[in-house]
C-alpha positions as CSV (number, residue, x, y, z in Angstrom):
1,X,0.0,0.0,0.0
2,X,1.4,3.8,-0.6
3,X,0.8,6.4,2.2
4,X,-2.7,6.9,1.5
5,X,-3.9,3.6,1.8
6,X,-4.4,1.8,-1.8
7,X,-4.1,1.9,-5.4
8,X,-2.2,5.2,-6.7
9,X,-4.7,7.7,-7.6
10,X,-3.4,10.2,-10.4
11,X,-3.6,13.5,-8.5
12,X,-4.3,17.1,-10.6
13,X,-2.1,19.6,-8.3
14,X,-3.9,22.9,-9.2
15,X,-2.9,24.7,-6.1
16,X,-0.6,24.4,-2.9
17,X,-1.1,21.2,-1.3
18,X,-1.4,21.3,2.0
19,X,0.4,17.6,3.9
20,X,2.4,16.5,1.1
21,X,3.2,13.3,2.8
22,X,0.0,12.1,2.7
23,X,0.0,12.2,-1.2
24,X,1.8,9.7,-3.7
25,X,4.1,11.0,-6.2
26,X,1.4,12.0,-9.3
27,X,1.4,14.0,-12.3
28,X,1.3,18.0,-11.5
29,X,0.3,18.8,-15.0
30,X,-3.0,19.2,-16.9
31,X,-1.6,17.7,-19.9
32,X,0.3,14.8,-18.5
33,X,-3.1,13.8,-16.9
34,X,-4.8,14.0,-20.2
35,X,-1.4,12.1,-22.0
36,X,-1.9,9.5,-19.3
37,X,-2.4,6.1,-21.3
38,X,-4.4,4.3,-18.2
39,X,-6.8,7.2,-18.1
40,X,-7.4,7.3,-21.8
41,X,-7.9,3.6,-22.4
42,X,-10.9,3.1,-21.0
43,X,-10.1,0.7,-18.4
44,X,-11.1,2.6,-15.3
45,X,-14.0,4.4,-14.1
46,X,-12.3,8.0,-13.6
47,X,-13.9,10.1,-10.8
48,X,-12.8,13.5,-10.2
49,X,-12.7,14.3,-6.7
50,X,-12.6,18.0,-6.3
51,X,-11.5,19.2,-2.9
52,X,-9.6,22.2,-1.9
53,X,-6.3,22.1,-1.5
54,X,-5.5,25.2,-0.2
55,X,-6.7,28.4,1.3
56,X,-8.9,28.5,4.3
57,X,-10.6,24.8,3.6
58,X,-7.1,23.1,2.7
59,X,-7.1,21.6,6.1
60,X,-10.3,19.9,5.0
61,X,-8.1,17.6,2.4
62,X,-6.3,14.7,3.9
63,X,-9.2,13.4,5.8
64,X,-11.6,14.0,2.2
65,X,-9.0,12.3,0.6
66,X,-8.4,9.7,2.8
67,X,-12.3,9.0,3.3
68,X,-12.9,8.8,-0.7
69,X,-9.9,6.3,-0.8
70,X,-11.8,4.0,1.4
71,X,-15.0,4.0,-0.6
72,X,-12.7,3.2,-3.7
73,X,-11.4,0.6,-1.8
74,X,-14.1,-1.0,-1.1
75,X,-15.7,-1.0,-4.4
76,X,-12.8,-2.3,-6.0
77,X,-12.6,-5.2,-3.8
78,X,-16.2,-5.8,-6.0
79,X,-17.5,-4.5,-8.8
80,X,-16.0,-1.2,-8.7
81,X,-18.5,1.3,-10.8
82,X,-19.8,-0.1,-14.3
83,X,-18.0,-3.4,-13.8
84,X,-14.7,-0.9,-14.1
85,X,-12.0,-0.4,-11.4
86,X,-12.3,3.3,-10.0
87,X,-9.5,5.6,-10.5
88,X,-9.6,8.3,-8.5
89,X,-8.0,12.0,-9.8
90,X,-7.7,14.4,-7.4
91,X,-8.1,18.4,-8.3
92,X,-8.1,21.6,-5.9
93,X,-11.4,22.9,-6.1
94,X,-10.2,25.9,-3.3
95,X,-11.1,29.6,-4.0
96,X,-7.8,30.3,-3.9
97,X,-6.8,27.6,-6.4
98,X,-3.8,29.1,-8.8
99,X,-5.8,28.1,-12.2
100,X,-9.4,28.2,-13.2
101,X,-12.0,25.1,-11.9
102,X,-13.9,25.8,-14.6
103,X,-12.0,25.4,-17.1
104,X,-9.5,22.7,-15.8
105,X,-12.8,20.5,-15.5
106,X,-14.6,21.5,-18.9
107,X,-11.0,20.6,-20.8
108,X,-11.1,16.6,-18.5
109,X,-14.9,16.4,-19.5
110,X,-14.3,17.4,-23.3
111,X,-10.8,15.1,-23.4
112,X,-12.9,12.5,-22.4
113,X,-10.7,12.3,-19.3
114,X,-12.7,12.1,-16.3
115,X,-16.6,10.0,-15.8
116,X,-18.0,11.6,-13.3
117,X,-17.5,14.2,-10.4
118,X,-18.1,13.7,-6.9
119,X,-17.3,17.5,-5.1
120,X,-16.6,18.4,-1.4
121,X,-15.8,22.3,-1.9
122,X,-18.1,25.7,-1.5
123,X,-21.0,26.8,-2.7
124,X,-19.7,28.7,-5.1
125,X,-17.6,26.3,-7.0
126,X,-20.7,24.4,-7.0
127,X,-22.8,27.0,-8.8
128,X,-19.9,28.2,-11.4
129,X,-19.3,24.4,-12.1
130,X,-23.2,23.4,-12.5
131,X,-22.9,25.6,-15.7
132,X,-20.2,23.8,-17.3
133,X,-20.6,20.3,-16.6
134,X,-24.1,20.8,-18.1
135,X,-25.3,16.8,-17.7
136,X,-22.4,15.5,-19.5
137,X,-21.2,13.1,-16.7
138,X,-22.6,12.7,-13.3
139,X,-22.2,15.6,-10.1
140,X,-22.3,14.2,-6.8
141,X,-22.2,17.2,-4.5
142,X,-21.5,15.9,-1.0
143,X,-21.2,18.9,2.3
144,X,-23.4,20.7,3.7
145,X,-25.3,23.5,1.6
146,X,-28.0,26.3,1.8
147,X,-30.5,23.9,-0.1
148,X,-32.8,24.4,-3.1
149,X,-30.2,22.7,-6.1
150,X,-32.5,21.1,-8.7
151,X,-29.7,21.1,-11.7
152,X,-30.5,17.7,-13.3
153,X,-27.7,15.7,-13.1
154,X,-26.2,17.0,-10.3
155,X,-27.1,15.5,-6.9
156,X,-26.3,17.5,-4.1
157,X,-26.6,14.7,-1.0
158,X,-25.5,17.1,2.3
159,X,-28.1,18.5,5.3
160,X,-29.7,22.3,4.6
161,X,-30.7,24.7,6.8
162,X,-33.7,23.5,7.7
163,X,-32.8,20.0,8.5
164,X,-29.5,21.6,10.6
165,X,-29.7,25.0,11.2
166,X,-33.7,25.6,12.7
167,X,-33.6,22.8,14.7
168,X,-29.9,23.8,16.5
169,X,-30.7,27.2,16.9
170,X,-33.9,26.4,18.5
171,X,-32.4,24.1,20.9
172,X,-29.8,26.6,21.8
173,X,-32.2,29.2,22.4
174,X,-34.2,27.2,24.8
175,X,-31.6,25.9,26.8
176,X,-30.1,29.3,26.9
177,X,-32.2,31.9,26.2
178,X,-30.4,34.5,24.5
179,X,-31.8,37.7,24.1
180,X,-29.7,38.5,21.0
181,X,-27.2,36.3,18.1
182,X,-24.5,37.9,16.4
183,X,-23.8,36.2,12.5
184,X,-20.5,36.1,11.4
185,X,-19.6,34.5,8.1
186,X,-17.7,34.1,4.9
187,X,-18.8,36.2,2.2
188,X,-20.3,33.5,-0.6
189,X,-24.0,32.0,-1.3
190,X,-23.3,29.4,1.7
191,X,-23.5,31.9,4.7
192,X,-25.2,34.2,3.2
193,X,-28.7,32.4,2.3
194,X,-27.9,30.3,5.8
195,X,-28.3,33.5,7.8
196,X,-31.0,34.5,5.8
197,X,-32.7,31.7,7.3
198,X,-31.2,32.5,10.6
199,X,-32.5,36.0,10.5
200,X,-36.5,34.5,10.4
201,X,-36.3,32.0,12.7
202,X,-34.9,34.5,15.1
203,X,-38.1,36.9,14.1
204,X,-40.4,33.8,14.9
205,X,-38.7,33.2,18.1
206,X,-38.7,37.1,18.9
207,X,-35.3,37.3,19.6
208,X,-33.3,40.4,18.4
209,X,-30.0,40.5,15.8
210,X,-27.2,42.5,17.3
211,X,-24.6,41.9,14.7
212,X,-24.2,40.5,10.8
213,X,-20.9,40.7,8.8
214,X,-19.5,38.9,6.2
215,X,-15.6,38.4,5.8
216,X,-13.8,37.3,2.9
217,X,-11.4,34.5,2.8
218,X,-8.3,34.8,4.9
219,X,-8.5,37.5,6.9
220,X,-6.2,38.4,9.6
221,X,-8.1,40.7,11.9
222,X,-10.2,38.3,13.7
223,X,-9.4,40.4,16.9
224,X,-11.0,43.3,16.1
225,X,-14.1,41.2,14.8
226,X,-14.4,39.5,18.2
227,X,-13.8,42.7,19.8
228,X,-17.4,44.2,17.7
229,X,-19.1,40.9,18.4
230,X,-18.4,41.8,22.1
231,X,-19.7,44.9,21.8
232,X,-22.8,44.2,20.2
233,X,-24.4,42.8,23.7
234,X,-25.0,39.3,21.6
235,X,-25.2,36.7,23.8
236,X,-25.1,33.4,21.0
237,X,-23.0,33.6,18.2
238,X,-23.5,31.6,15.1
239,X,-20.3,30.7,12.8
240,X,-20.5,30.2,9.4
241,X,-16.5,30.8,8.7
242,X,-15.1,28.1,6.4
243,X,-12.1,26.2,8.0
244,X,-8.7,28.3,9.1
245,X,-10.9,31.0,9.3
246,X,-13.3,29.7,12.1
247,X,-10.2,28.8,13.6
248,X,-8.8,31.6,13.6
249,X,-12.1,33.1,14.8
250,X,-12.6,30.6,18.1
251,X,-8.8,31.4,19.1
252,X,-9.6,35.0,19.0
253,X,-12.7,34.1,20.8
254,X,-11.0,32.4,23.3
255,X,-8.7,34.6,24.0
256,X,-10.8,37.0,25.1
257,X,-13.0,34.9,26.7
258,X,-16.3,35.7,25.1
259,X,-17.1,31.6,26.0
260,X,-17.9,33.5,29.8
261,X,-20.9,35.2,28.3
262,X,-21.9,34.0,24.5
263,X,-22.5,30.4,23.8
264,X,-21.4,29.6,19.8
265,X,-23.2,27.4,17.4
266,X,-21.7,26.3,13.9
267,X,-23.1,23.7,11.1
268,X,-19.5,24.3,9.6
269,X,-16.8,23.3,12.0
270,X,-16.1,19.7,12.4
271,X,-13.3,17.6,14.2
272,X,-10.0,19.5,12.1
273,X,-11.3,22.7,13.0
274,X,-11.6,21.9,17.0
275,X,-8.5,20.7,17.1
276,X,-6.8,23.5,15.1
277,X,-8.9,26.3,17.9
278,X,-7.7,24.3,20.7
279,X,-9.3,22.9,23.7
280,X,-9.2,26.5,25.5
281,X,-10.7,28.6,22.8
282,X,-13.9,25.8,22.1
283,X,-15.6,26.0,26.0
284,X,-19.2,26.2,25.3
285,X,-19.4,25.7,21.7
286,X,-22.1,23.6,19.5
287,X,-22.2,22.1,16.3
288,X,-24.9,20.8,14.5
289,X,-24.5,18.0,11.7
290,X,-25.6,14.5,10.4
291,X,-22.4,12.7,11.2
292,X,-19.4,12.8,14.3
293,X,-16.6,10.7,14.4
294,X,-17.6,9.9,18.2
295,X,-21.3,9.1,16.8
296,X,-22.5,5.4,18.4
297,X,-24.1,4.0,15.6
298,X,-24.3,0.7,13.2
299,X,-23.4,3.1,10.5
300,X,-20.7,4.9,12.1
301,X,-19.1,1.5,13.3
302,X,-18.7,-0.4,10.0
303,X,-16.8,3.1,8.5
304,X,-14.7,3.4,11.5
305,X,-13.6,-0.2,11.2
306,X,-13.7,0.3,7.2
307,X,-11.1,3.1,7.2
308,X,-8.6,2.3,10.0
309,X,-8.2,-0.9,8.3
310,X,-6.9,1.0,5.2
311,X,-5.0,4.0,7.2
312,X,-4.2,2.6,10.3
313,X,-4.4,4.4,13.9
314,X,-2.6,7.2,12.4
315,X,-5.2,8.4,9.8
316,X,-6.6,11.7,9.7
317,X,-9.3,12.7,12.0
318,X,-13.1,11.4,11.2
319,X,-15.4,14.0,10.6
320,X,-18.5,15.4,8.5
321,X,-16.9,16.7,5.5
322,X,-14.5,14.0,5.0
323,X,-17.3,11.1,5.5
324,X,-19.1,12.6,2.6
325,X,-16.5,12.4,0.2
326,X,-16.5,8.5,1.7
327,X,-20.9,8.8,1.1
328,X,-20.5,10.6,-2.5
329,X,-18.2,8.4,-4.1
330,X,-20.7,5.2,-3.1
331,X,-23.8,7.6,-3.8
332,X,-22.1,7.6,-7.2
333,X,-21.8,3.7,-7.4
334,X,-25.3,3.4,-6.6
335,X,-26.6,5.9,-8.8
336,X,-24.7,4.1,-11.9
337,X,-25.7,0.2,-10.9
338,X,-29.6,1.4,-10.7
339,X,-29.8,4.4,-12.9
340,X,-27.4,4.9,-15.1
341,X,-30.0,5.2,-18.0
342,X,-32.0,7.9,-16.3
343,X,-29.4,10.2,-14.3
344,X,-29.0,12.8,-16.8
345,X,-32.7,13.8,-16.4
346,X,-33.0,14.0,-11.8
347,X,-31.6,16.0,-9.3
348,X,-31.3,14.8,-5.9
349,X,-34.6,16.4,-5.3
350,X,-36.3,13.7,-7.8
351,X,-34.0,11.2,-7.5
352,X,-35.3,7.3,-7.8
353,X,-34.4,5.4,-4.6
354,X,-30.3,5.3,-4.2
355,X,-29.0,2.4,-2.2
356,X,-25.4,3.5,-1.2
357,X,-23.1,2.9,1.6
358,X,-23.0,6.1,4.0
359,X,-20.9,6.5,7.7
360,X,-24.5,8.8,8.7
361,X,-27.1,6.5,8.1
362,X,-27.9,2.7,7.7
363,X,-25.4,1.6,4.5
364,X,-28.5,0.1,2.9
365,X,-32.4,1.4,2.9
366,X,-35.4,0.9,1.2
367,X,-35.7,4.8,0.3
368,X,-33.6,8.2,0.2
369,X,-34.4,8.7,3.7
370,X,-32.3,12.0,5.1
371,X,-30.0,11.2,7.5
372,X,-30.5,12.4,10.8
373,X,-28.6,15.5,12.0
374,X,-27.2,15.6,15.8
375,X,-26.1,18.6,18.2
376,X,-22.8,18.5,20.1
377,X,-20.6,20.4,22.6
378,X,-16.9,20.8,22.2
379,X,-15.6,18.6,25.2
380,X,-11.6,18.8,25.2
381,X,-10.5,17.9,21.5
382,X,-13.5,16.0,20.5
383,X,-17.3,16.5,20.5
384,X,-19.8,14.9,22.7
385,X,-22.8,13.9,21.0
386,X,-25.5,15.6,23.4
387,X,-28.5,15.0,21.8
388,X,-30.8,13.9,18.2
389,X,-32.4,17.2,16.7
């Protein structure tokens, strides 16, 4: 096995990589990925994984990477995807990615390069990309998002607002009761349309808005930010900052010990992002999402098992974001054995029934059942599962 746990996987370097070590030595340029004779022979089922890279969500990466490598795994022990072996190539879909998304994946698509695309990255990648890809191979969108994507042949499989959002702010502000939130997020669709729906449940609660701002990516003046949150009078804050920038937002946080008087909820920040704020700067902070890595459940057991078997004890940290790349890549599997006639002409919100392997829910149901979504408290370096929302 190489370091990352199985069968090479060409990798498209579009950007900084952040861990090196975890990656195999691969092709760094667009045409030696197109030139590759493996790739253009037809004798593997080629799935772009786009993940960023770099930038503020590059600590996402090794655990994406590492979670999609199991799925691969695992299907190429069978069937792999249309009786093919799956290849997986590996592009930074990061804002901050050196060279345009757009048209490094139109140039794999029209090549005849890449099958299909299964995509852990932002909202707005999504939304540029959705108008180039255009139903010419399959889109399996995997996070989180702010809902309402009906593009035929792209299938957008993560929790909304509704499912996450209502039903965590809800429980904060009845075990809590504050009289005011303060909304801090990145500038892009994501946050944006997720505090728009934060804004009216807090009208139908009656609770007031003390603060809204939107930051762009990178920013290094997360002090002074805490410091108008503090003034505000807010007394629960909800962050919708994308990776090192919510961590750089809890340690700023911390260190001035807001945690005495605001409690924080995020539907963002999953296991890299505690660990990078720190056990100090995380007292009396929530999240809300459909999978933990400390979840207790059938599901969550035979993934654990699954991808420690491939990395070993050593392997990236579990979490949300990376378990969907591990969810998409099977969604995909599933989508091609039962519907690979049909695909071109259903979004996710149409979908026929797809049986898949997931780490959130039961790895085989009858129907598209949405998995559930869970609230937990920042205990130490890990989160404790409190409670089903």
């Amino acid at each position: 096995m190489n370091s990352i746990g199985m069968w090479t996987a060409p990798i498209l370097q579009v950007g900084m990589v952040h861990s090196t070590n975890m990656l195999p030595d691969v092709p760094t340029e667009l045409e030696e990925l197109r030139e590759d004779p493996v790739l253009r022979s037809g004798s593997t089922y080629r799935v772009a994984l786009l993940i960023p890279l770099c930038g503020a969500a590059g600590l996402w990466a090794p655990s994406c990477i590492s979670s999609a490598q199991v799925a691969v795994e695992e299907l190429n022990r069978s069937s792999g995807i249309a009786g093919l072996k799956v290849q997986l190539i590996m592009i930074d879909a990061a804002m901050e990615a050196s060279i345009s998304i757009e048209e490094t994946v139109n140039d794999l698509i029209e090549t005849d390069s890449i099958d299909a695309i299964v995509g852990m990255h932002i909202s707005a990648v999504r939304q540029r990309l959705s108008k180039v890809v255009r139903q010419r191979i399959p889109y399996i969108y995997t996070p989180l998002y702010e809902g309402g994507e009906r593009t035929d042949g792209l299938f957008a499989i993560g929790e909304v607002p509704e499912e996450q959002l209502g039903p965590s702010m809800e429980c904060i502000q009845t075990e809590y009761r504050p009289r005011s939130w303060a909304l801090i997020g990145n500038d892009y669709v994501w946050p944006r349309a997720s505090h728009s729906y934060a804004k009216t449940r807090l009208r139908e609660m009656a609770v007031n808005l003390a603060y809204e701002r939107y930051l762009p990516f990178g920013l290094n003046a997360m002090p002074r930010v805490v410091e108008e949150i503090a003034g505000s009078g807010a007394e629960a804050v909800l962050i919708s900052l994308v990776g090192q920038d919510a961590v750089a937002f809890n340690r700023a946080f911390g260190q001035a010990r807001l945690h005495d008087r605001m409690v924080r909820l995020s539907c963002a920040i999953e296991e890299n992002g505690l660990l990078g704020s720190g056990a100090r700067n995380s007292q009396r902070m929530f999240v809300a999402s459909s999978y933990f890595g400390t979840l207790s459940t059938e599901a969550n057991a035979a993934f654990k098992e699954q991808y420690y078997r491939v990395h070993g004890d050593q392997a990236p940290m579990l979490n949300a974001l990376g378990q969907s790349t591990y969810e998409g890549v099977h969604y995909l599997a599933g989508l091609m054995r039962s519907h690979a006639n049909i695909w071109r002409d259903h979004s996710v919100c149409d979908a026929p029934p797809v049986f898949h392997r997931s780490g959130r829910k039961r790895a085989v149901t009858d129907e598209n059942a949405r998995a559930p979504i869970y609230l937990a408290r920042a205990d130490g370096l890990r989160f404790e599962v409190i409670k089903r929302l």
